[in-house]
C-alpha positions as CSV (number, residue, x, y, z in Angstrom):
1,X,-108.9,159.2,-144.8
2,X,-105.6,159.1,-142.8
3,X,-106.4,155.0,-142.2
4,X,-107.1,154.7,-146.2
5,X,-103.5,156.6,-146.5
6,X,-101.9,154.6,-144.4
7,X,-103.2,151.1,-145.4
8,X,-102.1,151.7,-149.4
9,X,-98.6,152.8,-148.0
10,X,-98.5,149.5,-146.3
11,X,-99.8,147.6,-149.6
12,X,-97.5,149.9,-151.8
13,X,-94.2,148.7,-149.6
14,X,-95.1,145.5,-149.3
15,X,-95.7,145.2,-153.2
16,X,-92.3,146.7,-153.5
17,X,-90.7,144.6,-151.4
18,X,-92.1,141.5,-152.9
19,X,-91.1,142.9,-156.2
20,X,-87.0,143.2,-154.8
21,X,-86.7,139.5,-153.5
22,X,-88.2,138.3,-156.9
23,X,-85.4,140.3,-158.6
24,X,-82.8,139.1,-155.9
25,X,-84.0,135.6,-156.4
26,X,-84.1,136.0,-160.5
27,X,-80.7,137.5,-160.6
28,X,-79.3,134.8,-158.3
29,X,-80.9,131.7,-160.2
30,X,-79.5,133.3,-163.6
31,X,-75.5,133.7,-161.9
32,X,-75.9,130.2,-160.7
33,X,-77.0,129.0,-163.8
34,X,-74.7,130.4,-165.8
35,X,-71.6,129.7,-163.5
36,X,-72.6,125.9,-163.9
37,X,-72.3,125.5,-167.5
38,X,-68.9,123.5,-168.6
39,X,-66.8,125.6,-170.4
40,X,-66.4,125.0,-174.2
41,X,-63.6,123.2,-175.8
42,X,-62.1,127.1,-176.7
43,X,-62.1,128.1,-173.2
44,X,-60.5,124.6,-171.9
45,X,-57.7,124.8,-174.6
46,X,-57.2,128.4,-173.6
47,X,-56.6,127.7,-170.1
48,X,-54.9,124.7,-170.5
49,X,-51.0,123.5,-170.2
50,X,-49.3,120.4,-172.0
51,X,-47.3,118.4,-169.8
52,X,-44.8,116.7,-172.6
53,X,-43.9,112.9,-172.5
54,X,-42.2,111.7,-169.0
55,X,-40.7,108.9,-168.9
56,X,-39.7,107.7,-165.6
57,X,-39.6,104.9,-163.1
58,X,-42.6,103.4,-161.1
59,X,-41.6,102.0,-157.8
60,X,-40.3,98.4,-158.7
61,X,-38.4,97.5,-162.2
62,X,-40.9,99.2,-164.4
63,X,-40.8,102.4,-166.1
64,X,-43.8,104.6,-167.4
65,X,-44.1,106.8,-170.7
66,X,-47.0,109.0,-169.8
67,X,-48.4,113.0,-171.0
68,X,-50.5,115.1,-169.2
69,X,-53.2,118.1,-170.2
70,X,-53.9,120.5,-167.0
71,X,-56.8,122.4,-167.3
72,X,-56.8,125.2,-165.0
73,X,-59.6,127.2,-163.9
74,X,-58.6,130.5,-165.6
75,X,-56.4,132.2,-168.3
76,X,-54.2,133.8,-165.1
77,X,-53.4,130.3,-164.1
78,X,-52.7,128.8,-167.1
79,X,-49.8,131.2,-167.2
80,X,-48.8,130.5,-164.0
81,X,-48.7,126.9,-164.6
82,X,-46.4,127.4,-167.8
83,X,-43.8,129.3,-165.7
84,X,-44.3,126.2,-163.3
85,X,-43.4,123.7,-165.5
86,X,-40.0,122.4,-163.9
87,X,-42.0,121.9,-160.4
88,X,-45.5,120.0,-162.2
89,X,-42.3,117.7,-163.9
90,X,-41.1,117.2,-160.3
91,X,-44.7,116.5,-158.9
92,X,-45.1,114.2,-161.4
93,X,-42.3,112.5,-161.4
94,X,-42.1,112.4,-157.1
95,X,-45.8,110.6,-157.5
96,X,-45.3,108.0,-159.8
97,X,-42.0,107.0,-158.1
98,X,-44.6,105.9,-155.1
99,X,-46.6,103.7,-157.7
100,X,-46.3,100.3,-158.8
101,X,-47.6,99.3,-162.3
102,X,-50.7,97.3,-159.9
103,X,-51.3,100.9,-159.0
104,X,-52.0,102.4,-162.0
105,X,-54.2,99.8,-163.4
106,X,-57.6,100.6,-164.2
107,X,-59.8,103.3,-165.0
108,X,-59.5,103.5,-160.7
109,X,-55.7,103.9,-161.0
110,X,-55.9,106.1,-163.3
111,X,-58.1,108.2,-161.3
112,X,-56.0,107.8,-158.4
113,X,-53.1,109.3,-159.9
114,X,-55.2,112.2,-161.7
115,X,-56.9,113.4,-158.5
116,X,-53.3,113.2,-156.5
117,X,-51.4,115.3,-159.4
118,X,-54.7,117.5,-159.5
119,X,-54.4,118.3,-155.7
120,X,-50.5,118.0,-155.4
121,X,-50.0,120.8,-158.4
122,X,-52.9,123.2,-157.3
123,X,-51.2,123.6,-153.7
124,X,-48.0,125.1,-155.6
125,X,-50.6,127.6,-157.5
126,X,-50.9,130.8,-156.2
127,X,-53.4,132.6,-159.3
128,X,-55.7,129.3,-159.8
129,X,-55.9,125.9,-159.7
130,X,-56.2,122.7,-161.5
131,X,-59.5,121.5,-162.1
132,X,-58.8,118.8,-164.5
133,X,-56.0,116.5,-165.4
134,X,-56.2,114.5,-168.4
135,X,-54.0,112.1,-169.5
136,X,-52.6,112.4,-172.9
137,X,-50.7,109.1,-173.8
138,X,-49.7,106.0,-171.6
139,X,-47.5,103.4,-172.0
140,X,-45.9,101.1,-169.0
141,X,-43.1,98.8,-169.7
């Protein structure tokens, strides 16, 4: 009887800890999964920031017309990166002083300069960061 007791015991804890680490392993699979999907257009806008038209020198005799969206990775730091505007203007500006019209040629240019403004701007962010940097309109003269 008391071996009979104690053997279901055994099965009845075991059950109930195979039960938990299916739960712990559902629940983590469904946070995952939902923490991967892209945000929608509404949620990108909302937590975005419109850098207008700059026009300023590359290195050399050219000059650049150029506009920037920064999507941020919440609502916090898109507010943050409105009351940062004067210093992502500066950013900007400082980065495409060090590039010559060679440099920004190409979709590889392009993403050169998206990925330094990206990293550049998110180090000044205290509530956030930048997660994507589109540009808006481009001319080079």
């Amino acid at each position: 009887m008391k071996n009979k007791m104690m053997t279901t015991m055994i099965v009845l804890l075991l059950v109930i800890l195979l039960a938990g680490a299916i739960a712990i392993i559902v629940i983590y699979k469904l946070d995952h999964t939902s923490a991967d999907q892209a945000p929608s257009i509404d949620e990108v806008i909302k937590q975005s920031v419109d850098v207008p038209e700059i026009t300023t020198n590359l290195k050399g005799n050219n000059f650049i017309k150029i506009a920037f969206k920064l999507e941020t990775n919440s609502k916090k730091a898109q507010e943050e990166l409105t009351k940062r505007d004067f210093q992502v203007k500066n950013i900007i500006i400082d980065q495409l002083s060090e590039m010559s019209p060679n440099d920004l040629q190409g979709q590889k240019g392009k993403d050169k300069l998206r990925m330094a403004l990206k990293d550049r701007i998110s180090k000044i962010m205290q509530d956030g960061k930048v997660v994507n940097v589109y540009i808006t309109s481009y001319v080079i003269q």
